[in-house]
C-alpha positions, 0 to 999 in steps of 0.5 A: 500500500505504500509503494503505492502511495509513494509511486502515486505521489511521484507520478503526480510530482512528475506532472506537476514540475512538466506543466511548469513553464520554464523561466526563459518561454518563448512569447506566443508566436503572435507577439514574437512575430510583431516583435519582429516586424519592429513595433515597440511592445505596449505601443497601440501598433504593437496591439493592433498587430498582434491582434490581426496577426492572430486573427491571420493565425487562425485562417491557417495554412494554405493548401498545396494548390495556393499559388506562388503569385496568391501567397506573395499577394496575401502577405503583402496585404496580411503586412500593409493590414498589420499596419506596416507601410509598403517599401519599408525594411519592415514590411520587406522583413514581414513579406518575407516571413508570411511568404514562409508561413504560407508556403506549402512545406 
């Protein structure tokens, strides 16, 4: 009875300390991406961003017969609706990025 107990209580620890996040987490993908994109943290751009970039998120991946020409198109307007101003290093670095997220791995 008390290997049990004892085997039950390291069970539980054991999943305990696994659903502890570690001090260094990385930051929900969203705001990573607007962080990237250069618009400075607790700024209402930054907010606005994160937010559409989210709601972009959650449209999800494209298919395989998403067209090369559709996916630069659609990430130029996902980066110009994230609030960042075409022919800007910025928006140059987020075309580039939500070309990769779009394209078919």
């Amino acid at each position: 009875m008390q290997v049990r107990f004892c085997v039950a209580v390291v069970i539980a620890g054991l999943a305990a300390v696994m659903t502890i996040s570690p001090a260094g987490a990385q930051p929900p993908p969203s705001r990573e991406a607007c962080a990237y994109y250069d618009f400075p943290p607790g700024t209402p751009e930054y907010r606005v961003c994160v937010e559409r970039e989210l709601e972009m998120r959650r449209l999800g991946r494209m298919n395989r017969e998403y067209g090369a020409a559709r996916i630069v198109s659609d990430s130029e307007r996902a980066c110009t609706y994230y609030g960042l101003m075409p022919g800007t290093p910025r928006y140059e670095r987020c075309v580039r990025h939500e070309v990769e997220l779009r394209s078919p791995q």
